[in-house]
C-alpha positions in Angstrom: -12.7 3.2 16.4 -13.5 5.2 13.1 -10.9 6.4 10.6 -11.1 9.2 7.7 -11.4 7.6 4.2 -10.6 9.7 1.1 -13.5 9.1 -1.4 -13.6 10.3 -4.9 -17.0 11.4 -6.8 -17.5 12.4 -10.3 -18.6 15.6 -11.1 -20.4 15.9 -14.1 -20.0 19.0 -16.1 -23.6 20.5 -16.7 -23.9 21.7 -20.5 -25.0 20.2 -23.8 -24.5 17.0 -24.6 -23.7 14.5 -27.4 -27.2 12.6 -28.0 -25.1 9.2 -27.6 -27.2 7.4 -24.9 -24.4 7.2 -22.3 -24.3 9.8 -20.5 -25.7 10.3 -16.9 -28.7 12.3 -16.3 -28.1 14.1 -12.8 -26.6 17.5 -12.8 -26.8 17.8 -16.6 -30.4 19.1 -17.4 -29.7 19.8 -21.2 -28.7 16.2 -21.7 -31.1 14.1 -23.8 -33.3 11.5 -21.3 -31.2 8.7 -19.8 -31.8 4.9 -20.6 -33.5 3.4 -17.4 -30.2 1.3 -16.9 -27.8 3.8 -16.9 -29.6 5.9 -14.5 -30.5 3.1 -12.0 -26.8 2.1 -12.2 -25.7 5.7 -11.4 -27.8 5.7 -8.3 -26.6 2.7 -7.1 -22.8 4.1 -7.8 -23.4 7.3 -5.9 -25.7 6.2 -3.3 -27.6 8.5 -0.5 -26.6 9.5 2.8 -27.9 6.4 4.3 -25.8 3.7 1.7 -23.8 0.7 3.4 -20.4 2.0 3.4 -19.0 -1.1 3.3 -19.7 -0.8 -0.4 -17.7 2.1 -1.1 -13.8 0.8 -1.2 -15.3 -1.4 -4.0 -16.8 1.4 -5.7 -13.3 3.4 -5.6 -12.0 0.6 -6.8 -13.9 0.0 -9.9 -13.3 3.9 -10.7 -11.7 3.1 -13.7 -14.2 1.2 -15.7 -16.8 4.1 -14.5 -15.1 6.8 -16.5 -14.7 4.4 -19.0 -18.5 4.2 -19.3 -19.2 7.5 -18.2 -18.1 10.8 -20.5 -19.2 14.4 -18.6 -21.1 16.8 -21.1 -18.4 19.0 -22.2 -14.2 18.7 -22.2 -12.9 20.2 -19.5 -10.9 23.6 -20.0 -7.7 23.6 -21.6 -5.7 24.3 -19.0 -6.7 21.1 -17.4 -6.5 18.9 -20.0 -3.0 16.7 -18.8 -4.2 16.2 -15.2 -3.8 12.2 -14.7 -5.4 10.9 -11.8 -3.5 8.0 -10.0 -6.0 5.9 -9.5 -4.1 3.3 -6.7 -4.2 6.4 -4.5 -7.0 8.6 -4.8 -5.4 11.3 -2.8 -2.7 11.7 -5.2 -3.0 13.1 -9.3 0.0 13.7 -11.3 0.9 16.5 -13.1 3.7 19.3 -14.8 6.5 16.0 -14.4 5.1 15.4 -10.4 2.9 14.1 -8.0 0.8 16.6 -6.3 -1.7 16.2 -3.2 -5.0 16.6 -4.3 -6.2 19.4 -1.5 -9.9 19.4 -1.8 -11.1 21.7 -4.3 -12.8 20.0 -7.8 -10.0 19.6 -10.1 -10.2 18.8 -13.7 -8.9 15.4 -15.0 -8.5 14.6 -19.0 -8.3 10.7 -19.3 -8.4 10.5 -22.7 -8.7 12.2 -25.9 -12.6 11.6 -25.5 -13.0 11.1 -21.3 -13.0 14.5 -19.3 -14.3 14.3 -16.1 -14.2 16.8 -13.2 -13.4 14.8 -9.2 -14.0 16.5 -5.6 -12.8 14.6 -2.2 -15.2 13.9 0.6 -14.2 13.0 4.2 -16.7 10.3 5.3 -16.8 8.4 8.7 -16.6 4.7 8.4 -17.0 2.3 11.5 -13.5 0.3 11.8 -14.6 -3.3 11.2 -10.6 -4.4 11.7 -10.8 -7.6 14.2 -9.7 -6.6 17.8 -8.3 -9.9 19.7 -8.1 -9.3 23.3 -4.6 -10.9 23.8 -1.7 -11.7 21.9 -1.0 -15.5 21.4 3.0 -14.8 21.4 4.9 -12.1 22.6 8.6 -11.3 21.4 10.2 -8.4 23.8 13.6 -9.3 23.1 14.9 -10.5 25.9 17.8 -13.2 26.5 16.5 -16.2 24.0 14.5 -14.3 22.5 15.8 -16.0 18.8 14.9 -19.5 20.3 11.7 -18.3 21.3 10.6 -17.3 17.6 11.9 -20.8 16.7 10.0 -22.9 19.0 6.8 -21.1 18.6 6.7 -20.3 14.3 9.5 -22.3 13.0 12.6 -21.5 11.1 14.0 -17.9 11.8 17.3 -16.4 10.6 19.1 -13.1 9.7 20.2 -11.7 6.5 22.3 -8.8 5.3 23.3 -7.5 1.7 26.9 -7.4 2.7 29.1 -10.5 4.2 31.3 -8.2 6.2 28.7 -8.0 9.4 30.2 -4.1 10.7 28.5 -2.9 7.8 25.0 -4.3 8.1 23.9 -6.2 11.7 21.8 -6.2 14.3 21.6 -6.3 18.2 19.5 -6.4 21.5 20.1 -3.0 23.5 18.2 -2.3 26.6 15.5 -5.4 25.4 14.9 -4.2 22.1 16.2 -5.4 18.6 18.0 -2.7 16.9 18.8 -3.2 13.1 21.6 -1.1 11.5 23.2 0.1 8.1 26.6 1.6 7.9 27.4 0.4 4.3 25.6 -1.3 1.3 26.9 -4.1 -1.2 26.1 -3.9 -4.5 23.0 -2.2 -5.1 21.5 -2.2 -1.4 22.0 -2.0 2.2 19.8 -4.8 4.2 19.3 -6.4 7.5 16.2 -8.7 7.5 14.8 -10.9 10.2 13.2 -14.1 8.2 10.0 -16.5 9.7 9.7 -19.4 7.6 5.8 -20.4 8.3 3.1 -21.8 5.6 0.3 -23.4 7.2 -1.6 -20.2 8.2 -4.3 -18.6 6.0 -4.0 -15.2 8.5 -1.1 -13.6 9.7 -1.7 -10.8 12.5 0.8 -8.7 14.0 1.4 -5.8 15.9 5.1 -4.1 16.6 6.4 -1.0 18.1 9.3 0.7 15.3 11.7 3.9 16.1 13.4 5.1 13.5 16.7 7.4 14.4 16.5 10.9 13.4 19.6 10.3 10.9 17.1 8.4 8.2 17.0 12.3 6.0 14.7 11.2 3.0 13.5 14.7 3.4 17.1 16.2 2.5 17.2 14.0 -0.2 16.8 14.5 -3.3 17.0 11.2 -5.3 14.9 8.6 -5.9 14.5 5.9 -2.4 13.0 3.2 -1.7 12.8 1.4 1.9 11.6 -2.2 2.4 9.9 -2.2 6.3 7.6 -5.2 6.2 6.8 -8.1 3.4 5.6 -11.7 2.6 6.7 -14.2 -0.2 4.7 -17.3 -2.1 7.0 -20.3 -2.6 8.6 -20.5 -5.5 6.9 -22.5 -8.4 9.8 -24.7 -9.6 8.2 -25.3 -13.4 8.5 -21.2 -13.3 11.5 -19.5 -14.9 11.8 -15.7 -13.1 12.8 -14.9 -9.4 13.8 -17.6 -7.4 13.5 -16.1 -4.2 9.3 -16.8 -4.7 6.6 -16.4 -7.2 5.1 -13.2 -5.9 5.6 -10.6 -3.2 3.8 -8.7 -1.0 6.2 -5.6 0.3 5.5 -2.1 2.1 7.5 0.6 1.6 8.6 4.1 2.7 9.6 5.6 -1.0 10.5 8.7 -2.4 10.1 10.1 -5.7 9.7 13.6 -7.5 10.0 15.2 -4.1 7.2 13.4 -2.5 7.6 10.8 0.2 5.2 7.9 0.6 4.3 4.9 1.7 3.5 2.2 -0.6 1.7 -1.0 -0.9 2.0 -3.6 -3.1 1.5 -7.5 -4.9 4.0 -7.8 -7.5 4.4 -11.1 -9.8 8.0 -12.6 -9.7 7.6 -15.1 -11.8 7.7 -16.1 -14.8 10.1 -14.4 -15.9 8.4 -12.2 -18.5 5.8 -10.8 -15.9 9.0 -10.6 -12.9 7.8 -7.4 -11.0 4.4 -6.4 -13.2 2.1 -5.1 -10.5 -1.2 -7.2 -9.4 -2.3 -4.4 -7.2 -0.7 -1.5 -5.4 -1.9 1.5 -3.3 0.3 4.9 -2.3 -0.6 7.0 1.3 0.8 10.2 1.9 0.6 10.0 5.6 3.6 11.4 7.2 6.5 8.4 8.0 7.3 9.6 11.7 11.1 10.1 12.3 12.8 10.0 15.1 9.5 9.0 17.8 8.0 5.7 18.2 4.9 4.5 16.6 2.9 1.1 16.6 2.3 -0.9 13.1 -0.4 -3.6 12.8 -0.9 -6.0 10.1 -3.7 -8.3 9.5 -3.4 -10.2 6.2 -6.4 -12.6 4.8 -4.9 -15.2 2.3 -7.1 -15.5 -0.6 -8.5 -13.8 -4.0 -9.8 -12.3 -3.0 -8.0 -11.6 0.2 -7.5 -8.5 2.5 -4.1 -6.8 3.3 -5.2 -4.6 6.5 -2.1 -2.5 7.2 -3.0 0.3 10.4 -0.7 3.5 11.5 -0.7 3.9 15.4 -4.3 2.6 15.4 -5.5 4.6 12.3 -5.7 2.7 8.8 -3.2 3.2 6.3 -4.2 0.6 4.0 -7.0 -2.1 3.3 -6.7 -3.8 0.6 -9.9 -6.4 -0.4 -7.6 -7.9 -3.5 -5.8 -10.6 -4.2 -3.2 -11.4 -1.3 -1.8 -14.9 -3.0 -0.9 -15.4 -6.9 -3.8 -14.8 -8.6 -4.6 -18.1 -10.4 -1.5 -20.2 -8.6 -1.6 -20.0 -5.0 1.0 -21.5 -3.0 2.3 -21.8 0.3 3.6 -18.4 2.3 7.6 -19.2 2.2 9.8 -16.0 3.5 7.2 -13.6 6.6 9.8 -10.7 7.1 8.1 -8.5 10.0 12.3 -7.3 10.3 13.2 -5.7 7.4 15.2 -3.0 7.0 15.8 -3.2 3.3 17.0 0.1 0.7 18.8 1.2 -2.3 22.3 2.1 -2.2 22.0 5.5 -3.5 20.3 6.5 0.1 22.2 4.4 1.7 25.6 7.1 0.7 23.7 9.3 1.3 22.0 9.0 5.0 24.1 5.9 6.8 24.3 5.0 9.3 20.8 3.9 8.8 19.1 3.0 11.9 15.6 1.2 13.2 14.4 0.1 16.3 11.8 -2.7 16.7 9.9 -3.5 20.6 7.0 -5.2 21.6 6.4 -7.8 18.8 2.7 -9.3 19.4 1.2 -12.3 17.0 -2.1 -12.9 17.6 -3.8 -16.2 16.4 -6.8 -14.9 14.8 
C-alpha cells in the first residue's frame, strides 16, 4: 500500500545577494561562495532522488527553523508579500482573511519583514510502513450484549450526552449497528459519546466503519463548526489547577472555518490552567469528509515523546503524526478512549439537527 504525501521545497529566488554568509548556494549563481556547512546541510535537507523517505516528515516538520536560517536572494514581489504559509498543514496557506488550497504552482510566501521565500508541492510515493495485524483481537458488531461485551474485554464503558432529557441526544442498536443521534443541544453543544476507561496499554489500534446521514449540511453552512469524531485523554494531574476532565487531549475533528471544511488533528494542554487549550501539535487535511456513504477509519496510536498518532481514511493516510502523543514532560495514564463520539457546537447543531452517525464493525487489535 502507498499513499500520496504533499511535500514542500524551497525555492530560492536566483539574483544578487546580500554578502551575509547564510544564504544557500544552489540556484543562486550571483550569490557570494557558501560556507562548507551551510551547503553540506542544504544537501542533506533537499536530498537526491535516491534519499530515505522515511526522513522526509521530519524534514517538513522542521520547516520552520529552515526559513528561519535560510533567506532567498531577493524579496519576493509585492503583490505576494502577505501570503502566510500554515505550516501544520502544508497543503493549506492563508491569505486575503482565508484559507486557500495551495494548487501546485510556486507561490510566494513573506514570513517576515526580512524572510521571503518562494514554495512548490511535489507528489512523492512513499511505501506505507503502517503495521498490518492479520486479525482483530476483539470484535464489537453490536449485537444483543454488545455493552457487556466491551466491559468484560476493556473495562469500564458508559454513555454520555450534553443534555439530561435523553429524546434530545441518545443512541441505539438498529439492524446491529449503533446509531448515535442529535435532535437538540444544551448549553453550548449537542453530544453523544461512548467512553472506554483503559490505562495500561502503550498502543491503542482500531478500525470502525462510520455513515454519516446526508442531513449533517456543513457545506450549507456558513458559520463557524466544529465536530468531535474520535479522541483520548491523560488523567488528570490532581496538584494541577485547569480542566478537570484530564491534563491533555488528543481529539480529531471535522471543522469548518472561512468557508473551508477540514479535518483536524490535534494535542492540546488542559492543564494548568494558564496553558488550558495551548496547542502541543496539530495538523489540518483537506480530504473530502464523505457524507451520506460509508467509509472505514483506522487508528493506531504510539504512547510516547516522541509518539506516533497514525490516523488512515478508507485505507489511505490522513494523518501521521511522529510527536508527542502524552504530556510532554508529565506523562500519565490514558483515562477517557472515546472511539463514539459525536460531539459539536450548538450553533450547527440549529442549524442541521437532527444530527446523525452510524458506527459498524468495531475491530481492536492487540498490537
Amino acid at each position: 500500500m502507498k499513499h500520496l504525501l504533499i511535500i514542500l521545497s524551497i525555492v530560492l529566488l536566483a539574483a544578487s545577494c546580500p554578502d551575509n554568509g547564510t544564504t544557500p548556494c544552489p540556484d543562486c549563481p550571483d550569490c557570494p561562495e557558501c560556507p562548507e556547512p551551510i551547503e553540506q546541510e542544504y544537501n542533506e535537507l533537499y536530498p537526491c532522488e535516491d534519499c530515505d523517505y522515511s526522513l522526509l516528515q521530519e524534514q517538513i516538520d522542521s520547516l520552520q527553523e529552515i526559513i528561519d536560517n535560510y533567506v532567498p536572494c531577493e524579496p519576493c514581489p509585492e503583490d505576494t508579500n502577505n501570503y502566510i504559509l500554515a505550516f501544520n498543514a502544508p497543503n493549506l496557506y492563508y491569505y486575503d482573511d482565508a484559507w486557500k488550497l495551495f494548487d501546485g504552482d510556486s507561490v510566494c510566501i513573506k514570513l517576515n519583514d526580512s524572510a521571503y521565500f518562494c514554495i512548490s508541492k511535489e507528489v512523492i510515493e512513499i511505501p506505507d510502513t503502517i503495521p498490518q495485524p492479520n486479525e482483530p483481537d476483539f470484535v464489537c458488531d453490536f449485537t444483543q450484549g454488545w455493552e457487556n461485551d466491551l466491559r468484560q474485554y476493556f473495562g469500564t464503558f458508559s454513555f454520555q450526552y450534553s443534555c439530561e432529557d435523553l429524546t434530545k441526544n441518545y443512541y441505539e442498536t438498529i439492524n446491529e449497528k449503533l446509531h448515535l443521534v442529535i435532535n437538540e443541544g444544551c448549553d453550548y453543544s449537542g453530544r453523544v459519546q461512548g467512553t472506554l476507561v483503559m490505562s495500561e496499554r502503550e498502543v491503542y489500534h482500531f478500525k470502525q466503519d462510520y455513515f454519516i446521514d446526508d442531513g449533517f449540511d456543513l457545506e450549507g453552512y456558513s458559520g463557524y463548526a466544529w465536530i468531535l469524531l474520535f479522541e483520548f485523554w491523560e488523567q488528570h494531574n490532581d496538584i494541577w489547577d485547569g480542566n478537570s476532565a484530564g491534563q491533555i487531549h488528543f481529539p480529531l475533528y471535522i471543522q469548518k472555518s472561512n468557508g473551508l471544511i477540514y479535518w483536524h488533528l490535534m494535542a492540546q494542554k488542559m492543564q494548568p490552567a494558564d496553558q488550558e487549550f495551548s496547542n502541543v501539535w496539530d495538523r489540518i487535511s483537506t480530504k473530502e469528509v464523505p457524507i451520506g456513504e460509508w467509509f472505514t477509519m483506522e487508528f493506531y496510536i504510539e504512547r510516547g515523546n516522541p509518539g506516533r498518532y497514525l490516523v488512515k481514511l478508507n485505507d489511505e493516510v490522513l494523518f501521521d503524526v511522529k510527536d508527542a502523543t502524552v504530556y510532554p514532560d508529565h506523562k500519565m495514564p490514558v483515562s477517557w478512549f472515546q472511539p463514539w463520539k459525536w460531539y459539536m457546537n450548538i450553533e450547527f447543531v440549529n442549524y442541521s439537527a437532527p444530527l446523525e452517525i452510524w458506527c459498524d464493525n468495531f475491530k481492536w487489535y492487540e498490537d
